[in-house]
N, C-alpha and C positions, 0 to 999 in steps of 0.2 A: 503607520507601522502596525497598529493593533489591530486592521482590519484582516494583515496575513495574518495575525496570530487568533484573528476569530475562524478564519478558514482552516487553519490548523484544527482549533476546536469544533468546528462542525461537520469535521471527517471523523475525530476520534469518535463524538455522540451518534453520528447517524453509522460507525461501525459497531459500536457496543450496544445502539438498539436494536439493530437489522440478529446481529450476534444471538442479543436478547429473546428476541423472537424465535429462533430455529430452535435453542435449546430448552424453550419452555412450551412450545408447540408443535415440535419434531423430535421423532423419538431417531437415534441417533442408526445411521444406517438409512431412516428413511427418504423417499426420492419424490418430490411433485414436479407432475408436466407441468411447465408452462407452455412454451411452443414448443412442442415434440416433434423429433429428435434431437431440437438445434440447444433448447435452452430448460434447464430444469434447475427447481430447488435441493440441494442434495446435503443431507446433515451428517457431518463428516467431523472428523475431529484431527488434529497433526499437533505432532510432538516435536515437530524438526522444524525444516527452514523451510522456502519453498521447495514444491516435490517432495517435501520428504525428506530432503537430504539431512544428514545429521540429526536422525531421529533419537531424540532424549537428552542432549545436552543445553537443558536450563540455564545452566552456571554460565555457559558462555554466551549462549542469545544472553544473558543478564549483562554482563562484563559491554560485549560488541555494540549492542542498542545502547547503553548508556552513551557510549564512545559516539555515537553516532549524532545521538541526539542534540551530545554538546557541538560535535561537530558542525551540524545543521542550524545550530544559533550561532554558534561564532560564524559561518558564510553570511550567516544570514544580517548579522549586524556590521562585518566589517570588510564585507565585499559584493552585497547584494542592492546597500540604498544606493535609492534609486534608479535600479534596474529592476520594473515592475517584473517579466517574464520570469525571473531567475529569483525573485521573490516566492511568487507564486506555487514556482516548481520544489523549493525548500519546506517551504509550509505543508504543502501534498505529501511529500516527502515525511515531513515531522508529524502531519497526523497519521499517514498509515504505520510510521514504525511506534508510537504509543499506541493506539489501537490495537496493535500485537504486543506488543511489550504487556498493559492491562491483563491481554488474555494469560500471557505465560507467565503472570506474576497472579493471579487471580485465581486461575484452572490448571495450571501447569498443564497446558495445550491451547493451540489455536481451535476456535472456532471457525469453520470452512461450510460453504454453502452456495456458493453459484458452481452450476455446472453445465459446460457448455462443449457445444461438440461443431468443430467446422465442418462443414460439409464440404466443400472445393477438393480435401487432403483429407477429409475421411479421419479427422483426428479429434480425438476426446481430449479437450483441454483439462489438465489440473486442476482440481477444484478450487477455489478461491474466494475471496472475501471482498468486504470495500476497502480494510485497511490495504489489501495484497495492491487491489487496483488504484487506489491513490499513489502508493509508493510507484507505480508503472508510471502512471500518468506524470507523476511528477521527474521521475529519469525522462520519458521524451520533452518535455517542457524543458527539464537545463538542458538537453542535447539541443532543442532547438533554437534554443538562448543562445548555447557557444557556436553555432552553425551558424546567428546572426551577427553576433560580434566578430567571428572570422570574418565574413563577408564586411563587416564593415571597417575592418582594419585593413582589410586587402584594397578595396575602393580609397582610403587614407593614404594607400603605399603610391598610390600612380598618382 
C-alpha cells in the first residue's frame, strides 16, 4: 500500500522542484526552446483551473481539492485493493491535485511551464505542469482500469 502512496509523493516532489526551478530561474513571461516549434520551457503563472477557467476563485479550488483529495483515499482504501491499475491511477491523481493545491495555498497561483504546440492541427497546447500531467495520466489509467473490468465482466456474462 505505501509504495502508491510513495508515488503519490514523488509527483507532488518532482512537481514542486521542476515548479522550483522556473520560478527561481525564469523570470515570469519568459520562453526557452527546447525543440522548436514543438516543445518549449514557458514561465506562466494561472490563478484558475485548467485553461484558465475560473480565474481567481481560491476559496473554492480550496473547499473542491480538499473534497477530492478525501475522495481519492477513501477509492483508494475501500475500492481499489488490490486492483494494482486503479491504484496507480488514484495516486497520479492525488499527487497532481497536492502539487496544485501546495501552489494555490503557498503562491495563491499555479506555477505553469511546459509548452507545447502540435503540429498535425497546428494547436498550441495550454501550458501545463507535472502536477496538471499526472492528474491526466492518472484519469486515462482509471478509464483504462474500468474499460478492463467491463470487458471482464462481460467475458463473466457468457
Amino acid at each position: 500500500m505505501w509504495k502508491f502512496y510513495g508515488l503519490a509523493a514523488f509527483v507532488v516532489a518532482l512537481d514542486q522542484w521542476t515548479k522550483w526551478l522556473v520560478v527561481k530561474n525564469m523570470m515570469l513571461g519568459e520562453r526557452i526552446p527546447i525543440f522548436e516549434p514543438y516543445f518549449a520551457l514557458l514561465s506562466h503563472r494561472n490563478r484558475g483551473a485548467a485553461w484558465g477557467m475560473l480565474q481567481g476563485q481560491m476559496g473554492f479550488f480550496t473547499i473542491i481539492t480538499i473534497i477530492v483529495i478525501i475522495g481519492i483515499i477513501y477509492y483508494f482504501h475501500k475500492e481499489a485493493q488490490g486492483k494494482p491499475l486503479f491504484q496507480y491511477g488514484l495516486m497520479m491523481l492525488l499527487g497532481g491535485a497536492i502539487g496544485n493545491f501546495i501552489d494555490r495555498l503557498v503562491r495563491n497561483e499555479v506555477v505553469d511551464f511546459v509548452d507545447i504546440l502540435i503540429p498535425i492541427i497546428n494547436y498550441d497546447f495550454p501550458i501545463f505542469n507535472i502536477a496538471d500531467a499526472a492528474l491526466t495520466i492518472g484519469v486515462v489509467i482509471i478509464i483504462l482500469f474500468i474499460l478492463k473490468e467491463e470487458r471482464a465482466e462481460k467475458k463473466k456474462v457468457k
